[in-house]
Each structure stands twice: as C-alpha cells, then as structure tokens.
N, C-alpha and C positions, 0 to 999 in steps of 0.2 A: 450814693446820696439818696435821701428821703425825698418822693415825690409827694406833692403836693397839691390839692387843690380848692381854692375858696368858693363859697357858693354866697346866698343871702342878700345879698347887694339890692339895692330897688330905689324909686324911686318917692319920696315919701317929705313932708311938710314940715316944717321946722318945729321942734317941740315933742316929735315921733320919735319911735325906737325901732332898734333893726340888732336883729343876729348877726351875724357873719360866724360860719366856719370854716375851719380849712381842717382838709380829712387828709390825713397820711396812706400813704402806699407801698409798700416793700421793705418799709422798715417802721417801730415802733417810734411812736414820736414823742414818746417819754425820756427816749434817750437823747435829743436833742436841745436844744434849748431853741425858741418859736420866737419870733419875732412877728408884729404885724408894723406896715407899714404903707403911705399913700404917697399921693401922687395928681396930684391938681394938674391942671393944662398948662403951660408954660412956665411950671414949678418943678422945683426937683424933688426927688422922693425922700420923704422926712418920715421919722419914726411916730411911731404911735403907741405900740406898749411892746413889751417883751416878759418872756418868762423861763427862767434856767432850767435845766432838765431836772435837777432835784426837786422841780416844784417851788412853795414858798410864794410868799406874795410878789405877784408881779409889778413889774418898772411902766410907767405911764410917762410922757409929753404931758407937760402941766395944763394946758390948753382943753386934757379930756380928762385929767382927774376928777373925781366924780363924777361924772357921766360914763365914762364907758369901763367894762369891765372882763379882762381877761381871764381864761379859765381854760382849762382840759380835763377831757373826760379821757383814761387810758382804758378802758372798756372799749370805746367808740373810736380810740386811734386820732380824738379829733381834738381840737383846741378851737375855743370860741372868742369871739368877740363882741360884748355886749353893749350896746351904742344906745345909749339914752339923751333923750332932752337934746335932737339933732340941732346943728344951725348953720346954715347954707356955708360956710366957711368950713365945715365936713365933708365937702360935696369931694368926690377923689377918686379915683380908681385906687381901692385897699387890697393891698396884697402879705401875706403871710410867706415866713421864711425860714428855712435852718440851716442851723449854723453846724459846723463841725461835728460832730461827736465827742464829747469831753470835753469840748470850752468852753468857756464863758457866757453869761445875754452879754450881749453890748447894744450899745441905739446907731450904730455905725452900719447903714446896709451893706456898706464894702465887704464887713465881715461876714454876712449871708453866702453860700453856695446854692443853695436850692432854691425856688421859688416857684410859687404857685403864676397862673394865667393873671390871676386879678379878679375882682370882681366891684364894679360901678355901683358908685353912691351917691347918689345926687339927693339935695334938701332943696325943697323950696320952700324961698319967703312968704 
C-alpha cells in the first residue's frame, strides 16, 4: 500500500487560505486515486475532494466547491489541497488517502486502505 503523509495544517482566521499536502512514499501516487478527507471533534469523517488516478477534474463536497482546490504534482509524488476563503466550520483534522490500485475515486472513506497521520485546521471567527 501507498504510504502517506499530510503536512500544511495551521491555524489561521476565517476568510485565509492554507495548502495541504500529502507526499507519497514507496509507491507512485499517480497510480492510485487520492482522496482527502476530515474529521471535526465529535463528527465522523466526511469527504472532501477526490481524484482518480487518470487524473481529470476532481470530485469535491459541495460545501468546498469553489474554495478549495485539488491537484497533483507526479514530479513531486505529491497531491495538494487548496483551501481558500476558510470558515470555522472547516476547522478538522484533514486527512488524505488511497485507495486500491486500479479502482475507482469514491467519497466513501470505507473504501480508502491507506492513510496518512492527518494534519489540524482550525479557522478562527
């Protein structure tokens, strides 16, 4: 399985933008399809964007359509996530994930194997 790690995470005022990446390890992460995904405090973890290993425009939660923006660099091994226009209802522990090799995105984290540690977002009002 593809290991994972996200970085980018901070602490930052509503209306702010934030990176997040998640860098692959041991295996190419063009061949998987990337999922990112959060996790509020007493919430369960709900999707966020995804994107298929072919590439192609990726799948968003309507909640971050236009504001946030996924993307992979296969240079960099790395896939991003571009968080603009934040609002304390973002605040999450976001984690990136992959899935099989040769299947599908899905917004299903059941379907994820791999997962990164996570990394904390918090928005202040």
């Amino acid at each position: 399985q593809v290991q994972l790690v996200e970085s980018g995470g901070g602490l930052v005022q509503a209306g702010a933008s934030l990176r997040l990446s998640c860098t692959a390890s041991g295996r190419t992460i063009s061949n998987y399809p990337v999922g990112w995904f959060r996790q509020a405090p007493g919430k369960g973890r709900e999707f966020v964007a995804a994107m298929s290993s072919s590439g192609g425009s990726p799948y968003y939660k309507d909640s971050v359509k236009g504001r946030f923006t996924m993307s992979r660099d296969n240079v960099k091994n790395t896939v991003y996530l571009q968080m603009n226009r934040l609002r304390p209802e973002d605040s999450a522990v976001y984690y990136c994930a992959g899935r099989r090799k040769g299947s599908a995105w899905s917004r299903d984290y059941a379907d994820f194997g791999s997962w990164g540690p996570g990394t904390q977002v918090t928005v202040s009002s």
